[in-house]
C-alpha positions, 0 to 999 in steps of 0.5 A: 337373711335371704336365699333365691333358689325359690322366690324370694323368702324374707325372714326378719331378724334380731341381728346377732354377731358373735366372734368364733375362732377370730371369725364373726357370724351374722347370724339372725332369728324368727322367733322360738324354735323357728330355725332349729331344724332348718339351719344351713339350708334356708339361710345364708350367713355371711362369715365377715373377716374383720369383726364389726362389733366395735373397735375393740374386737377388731383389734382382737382379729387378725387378718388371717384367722378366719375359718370357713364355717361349715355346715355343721358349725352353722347348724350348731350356731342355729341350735344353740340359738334358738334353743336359748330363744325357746327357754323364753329365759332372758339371761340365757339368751344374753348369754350367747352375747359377747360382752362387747357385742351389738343388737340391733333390734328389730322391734325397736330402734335402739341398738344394745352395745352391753350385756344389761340392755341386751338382757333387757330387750329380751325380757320385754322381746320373750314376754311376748313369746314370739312364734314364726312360721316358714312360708313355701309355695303349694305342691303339685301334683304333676300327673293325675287322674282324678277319676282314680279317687272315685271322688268328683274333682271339687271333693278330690281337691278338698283332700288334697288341699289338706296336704298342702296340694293347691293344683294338679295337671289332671288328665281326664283319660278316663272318663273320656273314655267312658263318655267322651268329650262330655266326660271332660265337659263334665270335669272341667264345670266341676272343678270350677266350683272349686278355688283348686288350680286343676289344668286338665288336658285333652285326652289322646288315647280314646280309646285307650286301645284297640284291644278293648272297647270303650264307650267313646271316641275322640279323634284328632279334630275333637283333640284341636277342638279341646285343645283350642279351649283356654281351660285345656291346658296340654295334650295328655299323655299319648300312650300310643307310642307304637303309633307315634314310632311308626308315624301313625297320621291320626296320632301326629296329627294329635301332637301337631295340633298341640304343638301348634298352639304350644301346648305340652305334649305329655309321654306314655312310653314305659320301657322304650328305649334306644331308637324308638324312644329317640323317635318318640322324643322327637315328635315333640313329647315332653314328660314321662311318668313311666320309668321304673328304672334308673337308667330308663329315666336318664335316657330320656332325661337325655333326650330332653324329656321331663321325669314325673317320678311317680309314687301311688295306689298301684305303681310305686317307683319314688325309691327307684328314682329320687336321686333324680332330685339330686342330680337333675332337679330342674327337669323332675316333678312329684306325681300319682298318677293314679291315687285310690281314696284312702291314700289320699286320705292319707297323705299326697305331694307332701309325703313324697316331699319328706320321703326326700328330705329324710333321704337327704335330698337338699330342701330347695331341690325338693321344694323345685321338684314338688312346685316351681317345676310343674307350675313353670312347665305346664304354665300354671295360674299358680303363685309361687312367692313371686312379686305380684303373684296369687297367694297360693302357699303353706305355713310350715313350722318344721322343715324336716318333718314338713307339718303343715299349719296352714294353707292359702289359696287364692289369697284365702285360708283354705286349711288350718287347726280346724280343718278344710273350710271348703264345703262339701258339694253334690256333684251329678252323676254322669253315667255310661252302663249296659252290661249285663249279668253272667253266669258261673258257665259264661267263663268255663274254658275248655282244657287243652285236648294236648295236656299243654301248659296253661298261658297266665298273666304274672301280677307284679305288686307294686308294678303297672307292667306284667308278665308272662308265664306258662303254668300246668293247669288245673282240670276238673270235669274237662275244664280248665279252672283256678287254682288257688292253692298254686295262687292261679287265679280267673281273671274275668273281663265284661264289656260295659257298654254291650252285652257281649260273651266275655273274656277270661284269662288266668293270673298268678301273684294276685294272692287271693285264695277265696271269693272274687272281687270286681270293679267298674273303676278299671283305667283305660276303658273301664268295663268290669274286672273280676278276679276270683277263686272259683266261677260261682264267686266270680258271677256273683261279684259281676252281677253286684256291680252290675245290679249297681250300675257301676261301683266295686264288690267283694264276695266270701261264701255269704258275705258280700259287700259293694260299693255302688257307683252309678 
């Protein structure tokens, strides 16, 4: 029993045949409870017109009394079947046997042609109770920044390996951005200590605007130069689109040197649409990961672009798009963009994988979209269950719920009952920190002489993009201040690499209503982010990152916590 739309998956059989409504069933099993839940969808049964048990039953049909099985009657057959297999009764399972039908055995090379020997296999097939796994190639995780875990890349790939990830298209934007090209040097020696695929690009957007400073630059012959290395496998995801729709020369010239040695070219360009997104396509830019809308993604798809459907810490848009799966499967991937530690300890690819399923998506378009399309598109080292491929792949023993007994990659078991058997290594700690401590004054902001309403950022939960909005401020002793009861809140940001004054704002939908928090671990150029409910709260939060070189902080009246991350 075979199907092709992935690999080649092999399931050997106990064959059965069995006459329903003048029709015969060639049916098949891999042991107890295998096949309960997969049914129709990973197997092909061939409905044969004139029943070829003997002579006998084929005079008991007539040419014109067969009925088409459906998917239903197939998974009923399958059902029954295996639950007869589960109940390790040998009687029961004979029973599913018409008196004239024929067993050809797989672990033996007498064929049964009556009910007493075909009770007989199965006395001495059940004794060995025999179980089976199904076999599938490993998920991609096809955008990633693997910064976002706070973990070195050969211990985000010990977490990810648990749920059945064997590689990720990893774009080291990030630490570039703090330390440039040996940023990049520095995550590609530490994922080779790792047997985890990672296909790191090079990184385009250094920095990643020029509305902030970063700690690095990389301009469009350092691109060549990391592109031209065997271990740089695309250009990572060009987030300048304005420049690359008005023909910005340094940012053309980036993709043109991609293109040149064909590389793909990876997009960034949330919410273009009409001309200057056919523009931006047309410079050669393969994927987006960036639709929050249906019709966004197919517009793109439209114009040859790939869809990496995206769902993670802090954007979430699987619902919006998953039925991308079932109308374009060749051309979307699983990605997460940005995933936080304690969702990876959680789950990974395979969450999105079974969200699918549970929404009725068709396994095989699920399991194109979670593997065979990334490792086609990006040209991964990774195998996918093809003759003289690497031995990259799970053992699942329910297709539904997609319970990952076992995981090999590079031909060896990377994850079973006893957990991931690669070991924790140290990784240095490259660093890149000059900022400075502050004050509550540091971030007074002087109220509008014109009683004005105040300009505010508008944070979207589960959302990247923000908006707008203007608000009454809050004023006391001539300065505009948060206001927590109208969840207006300060928002602080604090060059890293210098000691310069810093920039404040004001936001509303964050939901704090005390205290302040500040990270280090703020993608683009990574200087420190505070938000808080009054300025004492804010400075006291900055100075712990500061005081750590680097890391996270919460502060609520006493109590204060920090992560380091120097």
């Amino acid at each position: 029993i075979e199907r092709q739309d992935i690999g080649r998956m092999y399931y050997g059989a106990t064959m059965k045949f069995e006459r329903e409504r003048g029709s015969t069933f060639i049916a098949g099993s891999v042991g107890a409870g295998v096949l309960a839940s997969a049914a129709a969808a990973i197997t092909v049964f061939a409905l044969i017109d004139a029943p070829v048990a003997n002579a006998a039953s084929t005079a008991k049909a007539s040419a014109g009394s067969c009925t088409v099985a459906n998917d239903e009657a197939v998974a009923d057959l399958f059902r029954r079947w295996n639950l007869a297999l589960a109940s390790l009764d040998s009687s029961r399972v004979a029973a599913l046997y018409w008196s004239d039908a024929v067993l050809l055995p797989t672990v033996s090379n007498v064929p049964r042609t009556d009910t007493a020997s075909i009770k007989d296999y199965f006395v001495h097939f059940l004794q060995r109770f025999p179980r089976g796994q199904i076999v599938m190639p490993g998920f991609v995780d096809a955008h990633v920044h693997v910064e976002s875990s706070l973990l070195p890349p050969c211990e985000f790939a010990r977490l990810a390996v648990a749920h059945g990830t064997v590689a990720t298209v990893s774009d080291p934007h990030e630490i570039a951005n703090v330390l440039g090209i040996p940023g990049v040097d520095f995550m590609l020696a530490d994922a080779a200590r790792s047997p985890f695929t990672f296909c790191f690009g090079a990184p385009s957007c250094v920095p990643a605007t020029p509305f902030d400073q970063a700690g690095a630059a990389i301009d469009a012959a350092g691109v060549a130069a990391l592109l031209d290395r065997p271990d740089i496998g695309y250009l990572s995801e060009v987030m300048n689109y304005p420049g690359v729709v008005a023909g910005d020369a340094e940012v053309l010239a980036k993709i043109a040197a991609a293109k040149a040695r064909g590389k793909p070219v990876d997009g960034h360009p949330p919410g273009l649409r009409g001309p200057p997104l056919a523009a931006y396509a047309a410079a050669g830019i393969t994927t987006d990961h960036e639709c929050v809308t249906l019709a966004e993604a197919l517009e793109k798809l439209a114009l040859g672009m790939r869809i990496l459907i995206r769902e993670d810490s802090a954007a979430r848009n699987f619902d919006a798009l998953a039925s991308l799966i079932d109308t374009h499967p060749g051309h979307v991937m699983l990605c997460s963009d940005d995933k936080h530690p304690d969702g990876l300890l959680v789950g990974h690819v395979a969450a999105l994988v079974r969200r699918a399923l549970a929404r009725g998506s068709d396994l095989f378009d699920v399991l194109q979209a979670a593997t065979v399309n990334a490792v086609r598109h990006y040209r991964l080292d990774v195998g996918l269950l093809q003759v003289g491929d690497r031995a990259d792949f799970l053992e699942v023993d329910d297709l539904a719920a997609m319970r990952i007994r076992r995981v090999f990659v590079q031909g060896a078991i990377a994850v079973d009952a006893a957990g991931c058997h690669w070991p924790r290594l140290p990784s240095a700690k490259p660093n890149a920190f000059a900022a400075q401590r502050m004050q509550p004054d540091d971030f007074v902001v002087p109220a509008d002489p014109a009683g004005r309403r105040l300009r505010a950022i508008e944070a979207r939960d589960g959302q990247l993009v923000t908006g707008a909005l203007l608000v009454p401020p809050r004023i006391v002793a001539g300065r505009a201040v948060a206001d927590p009861a109208a969840d207006l809140l300060t928002l602080v940001l604090i060059n890293r690499y210098a000691a310069r004054p810093p920039a404040v704002a004001f936001i509303r939908g964050f939901g704090l209503t005390r205290g302040a928090i500040a990270s280090s671990v703020a993608p683009g150029s990574h200087n420190i982010v505070a938000v808080g409910a009054d300025d004492a709260s804010l400075a006291r939060a900055v100075n712990l990152v500061v005081a750590a070189r680097g890391g996270l902080a919460a502060v609520d009246g006493r109590p204060e916590h920090v992560l380091a991350m120097p």
